[in-house]
py3Dmol code that shows the C-alpha trace and the ligand (Angstrom):
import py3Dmol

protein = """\
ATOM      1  CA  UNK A   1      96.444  84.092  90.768  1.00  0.00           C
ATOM      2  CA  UNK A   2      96.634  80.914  92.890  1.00  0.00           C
ATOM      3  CA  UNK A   3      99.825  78.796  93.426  1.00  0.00           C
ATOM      4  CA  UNK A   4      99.063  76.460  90.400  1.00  0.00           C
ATOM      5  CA  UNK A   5      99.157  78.914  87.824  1.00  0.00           C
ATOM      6  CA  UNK A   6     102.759  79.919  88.748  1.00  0.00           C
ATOM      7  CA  UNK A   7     104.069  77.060  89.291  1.00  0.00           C
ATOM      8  CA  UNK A   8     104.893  77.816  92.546  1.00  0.00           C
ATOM      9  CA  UNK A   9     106.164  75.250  95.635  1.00  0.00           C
ATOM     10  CA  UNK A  10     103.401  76.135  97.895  1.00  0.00           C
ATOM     11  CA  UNK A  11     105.547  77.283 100.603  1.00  0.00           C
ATOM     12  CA  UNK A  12     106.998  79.498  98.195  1.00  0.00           C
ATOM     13  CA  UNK A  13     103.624  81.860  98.865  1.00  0.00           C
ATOM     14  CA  UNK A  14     105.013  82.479 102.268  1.00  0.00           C
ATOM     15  CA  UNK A  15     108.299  82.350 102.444  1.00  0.00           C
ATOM     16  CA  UNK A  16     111.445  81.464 100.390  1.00  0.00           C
ATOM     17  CA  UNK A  17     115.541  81.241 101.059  1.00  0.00           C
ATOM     18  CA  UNK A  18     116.719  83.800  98.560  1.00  0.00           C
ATOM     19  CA  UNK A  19     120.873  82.147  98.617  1.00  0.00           C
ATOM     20  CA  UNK A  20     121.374  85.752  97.777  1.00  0.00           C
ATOM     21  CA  UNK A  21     123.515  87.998 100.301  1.00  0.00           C
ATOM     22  CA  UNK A  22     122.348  90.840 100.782  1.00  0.00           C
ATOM     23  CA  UNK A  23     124.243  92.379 103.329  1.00  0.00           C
ATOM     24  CA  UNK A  24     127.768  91.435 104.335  1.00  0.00           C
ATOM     25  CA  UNK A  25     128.401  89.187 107.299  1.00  0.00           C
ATOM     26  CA  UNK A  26     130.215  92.190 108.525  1.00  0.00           C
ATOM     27  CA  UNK A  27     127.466  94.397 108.833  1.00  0.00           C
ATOM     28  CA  UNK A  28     124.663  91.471 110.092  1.00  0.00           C
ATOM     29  CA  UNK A  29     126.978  90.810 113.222  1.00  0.00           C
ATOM     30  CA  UNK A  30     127.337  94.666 113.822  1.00  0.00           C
ATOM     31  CA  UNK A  31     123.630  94.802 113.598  1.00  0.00           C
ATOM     32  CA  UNK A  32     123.054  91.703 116.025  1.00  0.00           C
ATOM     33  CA  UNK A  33     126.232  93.185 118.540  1.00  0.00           C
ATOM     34  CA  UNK A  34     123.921  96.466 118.673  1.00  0.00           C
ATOM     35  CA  UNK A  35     120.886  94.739 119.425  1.00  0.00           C
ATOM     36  CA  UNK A  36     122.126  92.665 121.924  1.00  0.00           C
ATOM     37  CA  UNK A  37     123.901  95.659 123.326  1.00  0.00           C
ATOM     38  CA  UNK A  38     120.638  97.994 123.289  1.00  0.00           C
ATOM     39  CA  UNK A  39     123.208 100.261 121.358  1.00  0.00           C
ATOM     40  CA  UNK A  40     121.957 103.801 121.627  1.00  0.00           C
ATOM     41  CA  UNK A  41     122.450 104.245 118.025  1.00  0.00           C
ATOM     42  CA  UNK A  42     119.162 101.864 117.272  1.00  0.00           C
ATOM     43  CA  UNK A  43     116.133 104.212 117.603  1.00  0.00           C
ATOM     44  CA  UNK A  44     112.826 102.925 118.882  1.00  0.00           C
ATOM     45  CA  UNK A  45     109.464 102.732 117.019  1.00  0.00           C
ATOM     46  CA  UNK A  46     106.522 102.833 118.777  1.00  0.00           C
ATOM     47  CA  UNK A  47     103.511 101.297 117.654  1.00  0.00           C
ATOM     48  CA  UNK A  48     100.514 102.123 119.099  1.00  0.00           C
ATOM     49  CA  UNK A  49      98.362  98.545 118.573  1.00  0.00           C
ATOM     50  CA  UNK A  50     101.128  97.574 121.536  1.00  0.00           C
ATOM     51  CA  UNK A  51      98.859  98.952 123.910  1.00  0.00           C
ATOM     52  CA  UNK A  52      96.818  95.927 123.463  1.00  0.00           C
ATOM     53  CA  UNK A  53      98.751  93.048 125.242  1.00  0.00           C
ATOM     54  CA  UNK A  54      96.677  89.623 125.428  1.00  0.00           C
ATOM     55  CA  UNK A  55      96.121  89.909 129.082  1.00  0.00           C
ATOM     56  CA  UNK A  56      94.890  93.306 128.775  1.00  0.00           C
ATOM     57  CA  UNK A  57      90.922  94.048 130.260  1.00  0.00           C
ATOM     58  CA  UNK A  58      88.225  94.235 128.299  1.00  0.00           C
ATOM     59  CA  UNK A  59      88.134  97.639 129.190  1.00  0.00           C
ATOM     60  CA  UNK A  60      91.270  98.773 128.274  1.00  0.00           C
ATOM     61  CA  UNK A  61      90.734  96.850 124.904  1.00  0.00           C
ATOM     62  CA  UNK A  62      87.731  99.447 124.589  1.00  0.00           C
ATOM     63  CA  UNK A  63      89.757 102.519 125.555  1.00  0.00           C
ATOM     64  CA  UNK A  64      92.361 101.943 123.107  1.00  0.00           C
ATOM     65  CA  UNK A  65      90.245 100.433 120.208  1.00  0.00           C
ATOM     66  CA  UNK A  66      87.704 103.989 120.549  1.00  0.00           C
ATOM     67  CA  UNK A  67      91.196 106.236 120.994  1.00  0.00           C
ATOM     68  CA  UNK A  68      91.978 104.933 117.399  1.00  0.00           C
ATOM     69  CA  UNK A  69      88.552 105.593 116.187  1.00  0.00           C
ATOM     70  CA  UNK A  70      86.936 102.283 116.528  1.00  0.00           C
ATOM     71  CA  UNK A  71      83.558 101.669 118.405  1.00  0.00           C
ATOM     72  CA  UNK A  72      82.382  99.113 120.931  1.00  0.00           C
ATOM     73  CA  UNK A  73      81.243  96.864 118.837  1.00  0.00           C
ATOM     74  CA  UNK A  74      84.489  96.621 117.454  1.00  0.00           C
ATOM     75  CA  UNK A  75      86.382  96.054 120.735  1.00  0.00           C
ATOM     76  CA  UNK A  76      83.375  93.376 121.455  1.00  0.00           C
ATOM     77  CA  UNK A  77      85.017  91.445 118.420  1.00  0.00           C
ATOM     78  CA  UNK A  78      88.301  91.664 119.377  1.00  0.00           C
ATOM     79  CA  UNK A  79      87.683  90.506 122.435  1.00  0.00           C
ATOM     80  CA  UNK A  80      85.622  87.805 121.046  1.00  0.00           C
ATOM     81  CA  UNK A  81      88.502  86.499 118.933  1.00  0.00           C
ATOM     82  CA  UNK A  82      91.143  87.133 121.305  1.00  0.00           C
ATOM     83  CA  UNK A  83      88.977  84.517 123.565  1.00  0.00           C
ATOM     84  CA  UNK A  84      89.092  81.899 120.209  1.00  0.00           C
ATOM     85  CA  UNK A  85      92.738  82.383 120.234  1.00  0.00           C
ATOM     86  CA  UNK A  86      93.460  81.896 124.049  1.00  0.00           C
ATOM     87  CA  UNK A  87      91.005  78.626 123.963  1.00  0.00           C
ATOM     88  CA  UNK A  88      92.733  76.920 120.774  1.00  0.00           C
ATOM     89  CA  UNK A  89      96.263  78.124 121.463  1.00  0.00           C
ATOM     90  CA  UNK A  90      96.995  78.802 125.415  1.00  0.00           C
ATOM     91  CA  UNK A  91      97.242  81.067 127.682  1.00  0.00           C
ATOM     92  CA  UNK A  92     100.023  81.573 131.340  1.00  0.00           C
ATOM     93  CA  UNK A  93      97.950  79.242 132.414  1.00  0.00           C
ATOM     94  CA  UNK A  94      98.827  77.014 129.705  1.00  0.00           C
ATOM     95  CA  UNK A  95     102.456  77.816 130.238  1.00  0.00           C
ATOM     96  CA  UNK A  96     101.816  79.953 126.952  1.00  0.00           C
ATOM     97  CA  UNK A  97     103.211  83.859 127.176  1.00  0.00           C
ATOM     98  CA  UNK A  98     102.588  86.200 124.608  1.00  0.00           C
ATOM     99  CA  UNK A  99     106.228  87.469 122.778  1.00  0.00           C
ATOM    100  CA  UNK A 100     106.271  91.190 122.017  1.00  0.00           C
ATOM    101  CA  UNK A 101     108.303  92.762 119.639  1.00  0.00           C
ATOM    102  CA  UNK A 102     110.345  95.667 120.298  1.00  0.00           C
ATOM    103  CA  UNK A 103     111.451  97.303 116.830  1.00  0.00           C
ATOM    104  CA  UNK A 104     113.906  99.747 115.916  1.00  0.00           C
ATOM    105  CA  UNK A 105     115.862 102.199 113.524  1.00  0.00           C
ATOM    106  CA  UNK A 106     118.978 101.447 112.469  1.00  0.00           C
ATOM    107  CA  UNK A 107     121.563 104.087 112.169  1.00  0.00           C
ATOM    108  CA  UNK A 108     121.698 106.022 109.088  1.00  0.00           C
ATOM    109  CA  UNK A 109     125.433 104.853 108.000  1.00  0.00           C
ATOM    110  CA  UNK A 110     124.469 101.489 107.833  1.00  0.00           C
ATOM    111  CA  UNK A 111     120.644 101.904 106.956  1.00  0.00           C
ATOM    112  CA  UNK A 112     121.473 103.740 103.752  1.00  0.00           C
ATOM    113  CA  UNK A 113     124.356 101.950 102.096  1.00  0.00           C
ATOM    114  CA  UNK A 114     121.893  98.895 102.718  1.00  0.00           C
ATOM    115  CA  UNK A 115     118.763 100.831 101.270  1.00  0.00           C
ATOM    116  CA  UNK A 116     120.863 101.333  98.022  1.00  0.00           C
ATOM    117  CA  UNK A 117     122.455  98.291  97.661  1.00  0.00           C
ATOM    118  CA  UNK A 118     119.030  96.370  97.668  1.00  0.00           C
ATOM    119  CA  UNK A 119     117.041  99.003  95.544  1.00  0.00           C
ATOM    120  CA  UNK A 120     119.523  98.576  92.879  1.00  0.00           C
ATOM    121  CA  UNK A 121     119.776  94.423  93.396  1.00  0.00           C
ATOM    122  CA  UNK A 122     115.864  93.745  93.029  1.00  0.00           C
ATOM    123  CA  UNK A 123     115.156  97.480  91.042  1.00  0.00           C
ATOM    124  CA  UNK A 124     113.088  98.334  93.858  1.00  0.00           C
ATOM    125  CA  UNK A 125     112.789 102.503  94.556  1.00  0.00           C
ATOM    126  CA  UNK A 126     114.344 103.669  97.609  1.00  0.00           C
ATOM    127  CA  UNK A 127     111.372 105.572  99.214  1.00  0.00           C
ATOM    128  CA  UNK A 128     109.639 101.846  98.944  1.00  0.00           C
ATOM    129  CA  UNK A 129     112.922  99.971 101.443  1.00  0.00           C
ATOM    130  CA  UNK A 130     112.562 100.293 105.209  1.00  0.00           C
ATOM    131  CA  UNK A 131     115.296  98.687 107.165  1.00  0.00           C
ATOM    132  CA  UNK A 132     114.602  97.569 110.683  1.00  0.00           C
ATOM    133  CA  UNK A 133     115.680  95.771 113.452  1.00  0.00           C
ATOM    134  CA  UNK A 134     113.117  93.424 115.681  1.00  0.00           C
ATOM    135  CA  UNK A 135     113.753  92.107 119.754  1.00  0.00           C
ATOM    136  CA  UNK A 136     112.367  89.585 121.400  1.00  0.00           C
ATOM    137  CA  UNK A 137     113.427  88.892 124.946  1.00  0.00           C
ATOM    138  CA  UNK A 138     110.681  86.547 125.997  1.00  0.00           C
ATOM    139  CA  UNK A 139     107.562  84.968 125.723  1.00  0.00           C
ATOM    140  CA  UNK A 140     106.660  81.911 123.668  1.00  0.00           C
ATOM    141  CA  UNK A 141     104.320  82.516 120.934  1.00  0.00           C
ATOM    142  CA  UNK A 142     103.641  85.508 118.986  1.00  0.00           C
ATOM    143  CA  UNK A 143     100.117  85.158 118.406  1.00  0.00           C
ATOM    144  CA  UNK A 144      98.858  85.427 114.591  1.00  0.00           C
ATOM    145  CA  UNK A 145      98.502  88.639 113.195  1.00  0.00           C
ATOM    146  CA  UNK A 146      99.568  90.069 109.590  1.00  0.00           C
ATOM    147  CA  UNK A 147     101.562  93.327 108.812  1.00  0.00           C
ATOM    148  CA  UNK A 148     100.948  96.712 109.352  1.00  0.00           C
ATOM    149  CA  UNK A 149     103.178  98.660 107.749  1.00  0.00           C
ATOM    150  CA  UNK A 150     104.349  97.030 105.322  1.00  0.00           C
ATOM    151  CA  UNK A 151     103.483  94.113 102.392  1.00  0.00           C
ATOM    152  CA  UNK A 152     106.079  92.004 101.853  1.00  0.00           C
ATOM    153  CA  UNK A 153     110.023  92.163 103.195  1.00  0.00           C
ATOM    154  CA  UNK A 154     113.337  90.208 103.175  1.00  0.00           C
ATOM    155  CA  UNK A 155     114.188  88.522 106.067  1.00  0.00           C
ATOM    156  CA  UNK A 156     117.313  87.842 108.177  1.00  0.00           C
ATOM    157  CA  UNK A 157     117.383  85.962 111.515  1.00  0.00           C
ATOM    158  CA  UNK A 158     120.706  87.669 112.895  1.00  0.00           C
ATOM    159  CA  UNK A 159     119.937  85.097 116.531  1.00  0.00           C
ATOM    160  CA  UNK A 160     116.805  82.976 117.429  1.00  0.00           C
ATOM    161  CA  UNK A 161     116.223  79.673 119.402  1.00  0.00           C
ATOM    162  CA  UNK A 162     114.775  77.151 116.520  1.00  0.00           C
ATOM    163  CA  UNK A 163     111.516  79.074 116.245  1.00  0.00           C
ATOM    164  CA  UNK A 164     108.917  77.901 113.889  1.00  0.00           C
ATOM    165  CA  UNK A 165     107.074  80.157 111.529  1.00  0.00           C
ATOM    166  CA  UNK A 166     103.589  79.293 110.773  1.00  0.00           C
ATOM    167  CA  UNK A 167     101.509  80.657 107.711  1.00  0.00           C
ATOM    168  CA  UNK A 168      98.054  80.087 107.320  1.00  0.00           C
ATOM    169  CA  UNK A 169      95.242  80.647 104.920  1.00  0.00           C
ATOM    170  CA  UNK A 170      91.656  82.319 105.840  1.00  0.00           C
ATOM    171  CA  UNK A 171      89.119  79.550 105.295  1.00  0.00           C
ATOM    172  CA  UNK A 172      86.686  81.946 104.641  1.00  0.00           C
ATOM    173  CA  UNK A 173      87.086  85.840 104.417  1.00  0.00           C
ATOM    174  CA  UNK A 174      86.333  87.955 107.949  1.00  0.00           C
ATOM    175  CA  UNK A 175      86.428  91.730 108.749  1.00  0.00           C
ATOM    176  CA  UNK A 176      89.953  93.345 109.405  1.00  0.00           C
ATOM    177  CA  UNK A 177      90.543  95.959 111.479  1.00  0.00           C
ATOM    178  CA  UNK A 178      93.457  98.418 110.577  1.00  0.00           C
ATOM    179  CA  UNK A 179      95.081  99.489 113.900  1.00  0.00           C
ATOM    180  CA  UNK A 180      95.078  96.095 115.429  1.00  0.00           C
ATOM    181  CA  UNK A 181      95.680  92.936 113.279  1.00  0.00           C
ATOM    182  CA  UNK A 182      93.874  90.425 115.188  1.00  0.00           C
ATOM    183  CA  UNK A 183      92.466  87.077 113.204  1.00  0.00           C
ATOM    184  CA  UNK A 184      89.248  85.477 113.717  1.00  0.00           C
ATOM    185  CA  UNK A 185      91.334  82.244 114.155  1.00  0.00           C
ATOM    186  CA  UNK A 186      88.174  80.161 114.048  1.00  0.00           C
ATOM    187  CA  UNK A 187      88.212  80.656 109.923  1.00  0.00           C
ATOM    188  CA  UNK A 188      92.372  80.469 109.514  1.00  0.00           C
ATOM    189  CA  UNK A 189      93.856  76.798 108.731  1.00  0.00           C
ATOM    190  CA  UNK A 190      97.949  76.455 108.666  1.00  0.00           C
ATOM    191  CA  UNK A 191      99.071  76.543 105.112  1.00  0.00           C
ATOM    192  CA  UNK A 192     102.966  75.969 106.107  1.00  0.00           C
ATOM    193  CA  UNK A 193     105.658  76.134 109.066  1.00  0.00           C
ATOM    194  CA  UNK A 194     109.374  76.450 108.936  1.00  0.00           C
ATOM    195  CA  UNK A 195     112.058  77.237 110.623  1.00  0.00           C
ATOM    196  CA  UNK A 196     114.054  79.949 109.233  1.00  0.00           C
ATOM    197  CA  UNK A 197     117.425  79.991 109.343  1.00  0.00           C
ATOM    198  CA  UNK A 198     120.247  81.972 111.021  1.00  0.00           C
ATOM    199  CA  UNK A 199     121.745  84.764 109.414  1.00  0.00           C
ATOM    200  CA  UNK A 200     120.285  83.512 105.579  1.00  0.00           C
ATOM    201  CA  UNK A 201     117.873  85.770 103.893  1.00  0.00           C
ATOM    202  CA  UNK A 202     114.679  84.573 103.048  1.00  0.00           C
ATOM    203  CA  UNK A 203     111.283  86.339 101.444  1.00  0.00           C
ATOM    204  CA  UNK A 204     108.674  86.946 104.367  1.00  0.00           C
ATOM    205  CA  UNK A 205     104.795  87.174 103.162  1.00  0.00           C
ATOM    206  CA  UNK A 206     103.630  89.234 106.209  1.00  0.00           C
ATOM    207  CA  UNK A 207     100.151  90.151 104.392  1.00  0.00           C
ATOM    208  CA  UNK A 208      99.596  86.482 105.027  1.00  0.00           C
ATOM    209  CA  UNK A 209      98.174  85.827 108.852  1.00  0.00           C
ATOM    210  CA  UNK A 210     101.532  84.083 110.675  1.00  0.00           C
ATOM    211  CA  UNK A 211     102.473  83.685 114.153  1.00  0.00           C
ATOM    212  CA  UNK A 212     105.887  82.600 115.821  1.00  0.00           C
ATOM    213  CA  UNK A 213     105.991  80.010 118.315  1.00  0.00           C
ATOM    214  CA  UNK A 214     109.231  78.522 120.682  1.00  0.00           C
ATOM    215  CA  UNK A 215     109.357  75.579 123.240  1.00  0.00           C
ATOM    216  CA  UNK A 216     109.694  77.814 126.342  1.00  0.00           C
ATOM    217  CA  UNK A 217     111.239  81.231 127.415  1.00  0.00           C
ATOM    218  CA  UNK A 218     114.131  81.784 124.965  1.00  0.00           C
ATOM    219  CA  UNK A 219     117.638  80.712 125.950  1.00  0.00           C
ATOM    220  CA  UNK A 220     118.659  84.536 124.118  1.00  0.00           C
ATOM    221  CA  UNK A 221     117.145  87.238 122.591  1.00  0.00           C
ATOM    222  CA  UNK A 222     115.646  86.625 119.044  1.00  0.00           C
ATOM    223  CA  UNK A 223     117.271  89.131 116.645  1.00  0.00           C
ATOM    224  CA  UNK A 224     116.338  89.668 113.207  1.00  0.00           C
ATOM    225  CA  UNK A 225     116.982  92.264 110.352  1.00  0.00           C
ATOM    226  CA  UNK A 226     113.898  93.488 108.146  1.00  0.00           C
ATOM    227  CA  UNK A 227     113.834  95.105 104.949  1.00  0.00           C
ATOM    228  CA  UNK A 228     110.811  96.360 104.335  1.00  0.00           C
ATOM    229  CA  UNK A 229     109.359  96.961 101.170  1.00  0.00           C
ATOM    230  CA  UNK A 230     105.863  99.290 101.912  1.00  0.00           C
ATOM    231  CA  UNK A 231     103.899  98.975  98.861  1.00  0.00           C
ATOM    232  CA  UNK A 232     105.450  95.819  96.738  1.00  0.00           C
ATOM    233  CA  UNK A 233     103.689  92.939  96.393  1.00  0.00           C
ATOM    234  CA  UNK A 234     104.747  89.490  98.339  1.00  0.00           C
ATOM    235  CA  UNK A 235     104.231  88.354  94.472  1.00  0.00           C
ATOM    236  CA  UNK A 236     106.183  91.214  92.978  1.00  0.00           C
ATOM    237  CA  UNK A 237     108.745  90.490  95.026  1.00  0.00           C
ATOM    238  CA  UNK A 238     109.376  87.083  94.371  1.00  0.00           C
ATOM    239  CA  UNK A 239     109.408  87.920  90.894  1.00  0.00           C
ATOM    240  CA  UNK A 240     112.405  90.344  91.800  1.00  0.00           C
ATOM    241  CA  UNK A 241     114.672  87.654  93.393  1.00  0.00           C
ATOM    242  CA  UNK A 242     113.873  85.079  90.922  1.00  0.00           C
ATOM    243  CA  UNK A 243     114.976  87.638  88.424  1.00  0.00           C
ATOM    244  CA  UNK A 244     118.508  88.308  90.561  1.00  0.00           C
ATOM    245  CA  UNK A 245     118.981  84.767  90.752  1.00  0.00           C
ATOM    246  CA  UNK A 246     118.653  83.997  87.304  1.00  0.00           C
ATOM    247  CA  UNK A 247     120.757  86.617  86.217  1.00  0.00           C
ATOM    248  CA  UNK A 248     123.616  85.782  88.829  1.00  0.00           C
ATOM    249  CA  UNK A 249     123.834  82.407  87.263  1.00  0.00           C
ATOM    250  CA  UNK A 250     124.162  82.933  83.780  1.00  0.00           C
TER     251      UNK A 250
END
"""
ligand_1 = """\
1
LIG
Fe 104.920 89.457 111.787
"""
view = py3Dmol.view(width=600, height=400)
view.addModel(protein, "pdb")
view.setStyle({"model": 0}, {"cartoon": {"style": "trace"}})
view.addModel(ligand_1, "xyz")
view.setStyle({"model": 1}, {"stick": {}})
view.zoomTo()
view.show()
């Protein structure tokens, strides 16, 4: 279905400021105290497509892409667009450093209350709602790449430093590779940018390709909250808050 037939602002498609709380202030500056804190009560997730950092080797790129059953052909290409991607959008060299997520678990007295709350809210089953919490300490851009585990989520920038969002749209359609979400960036073209906003909770389209970019190392850590839905639609869900919002105002 394309933007037209549902009448859709475009930038809708990739993101959108729900005005709906979903959690109470409260529990967001808990959340961002823990993070900042490295609170013991977060648990870590470990992804293994980390083991690909944008300086890493060739080499390595092969080790890791054949450990998750991928040949080296397939390494060849991600090399190959991981060289597009340095060329068109910078390097150290550049002054451009790549920022890695660290994401964890919340605690189960906050993550569950939450989990309900927002399954009844937007009728969403609670096996689908995944509540995380995502670092950054450094870097500058967050090179484009689209979601792994999950579809589509609400979002909540607990801390950040002005970073803009940018969406994009494949120009023409290219191979994906499961473990490692790397674009051919030579077929993407940006579809939208925005800032999102501190401690509001917006829609986040991460099936769409996206990357997050800063002026500089960050003045403090970017926090945000994720609730992840695993198998709803980006579409679905929008149909879901639109829903909420037009029942809260009648
Ligand atoms: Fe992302």
């Amino acid at each position: 279905m394309t933007t037209e037939d549902k009448n859709l602002n475009p930038q809708e498609n990739f993101f959108y400021e729900t005005g709906i709380d979903f959690v109470s202030q409260d529990t967001l500056n808990e959340l961002l105290e823990m993070a900042l804190n490295l609170s013991p009560e977060l648990s870590f997730i470990n992804r293994p497509w980390r083991k690909i950092a944008y300086n890493s080797t060739p080499k390595i790129i092969e080790e890791v892409v054949k450990e998750h059953g991928g040949t080296t052909r397939d390494a060849r290409e991600f090399v190959r667009r991981r060289l597009i991607m340095a060329r068109e959008l910078g390097t150290p060299a550049d002054g451009v450093s790549e920022i890695v997520i660290d994401q964890y678990r919340i605690p189960k007295r906050i993550a569950e209350p939450l989990a309900k709350e927002v399954s009844m809210l937007l009728d969403i089953p609670l096996k689908e709602i995944d509540p995380i919490v995502q670092i950054q300490k450094e870097g500058t851009l967050l090179y484009p790449h689209n979601g792994h585990a999950r579809n589509s989520s609400i979002f909540c920038l607990l801390q950040g430093n002005g970073e803009e969002t940018t969406w994009y749209d494949e120009t023409e359609p290219f191979k994906m590779f499961d473990m490692y979400r790397i674009p051919d960036y030579s077929k993407l073209k940006v579809a939208t940018i925005a800032k999102l906003q501190e401690m509001k909770w917006s829609t986040f389209n991460h099936h769409a390709w996206h990357s997050v970019a800063r002026k500089g190392q960050p003045e403090r850590w970017r926090v945000n909250l994720n609730i992840d839905f695993a198998s709803l639609s980006y579409d679905d869900l929008m149909e879901k808050i639109k829903n909420v919002r037009k029942t809260s105002s009648t």
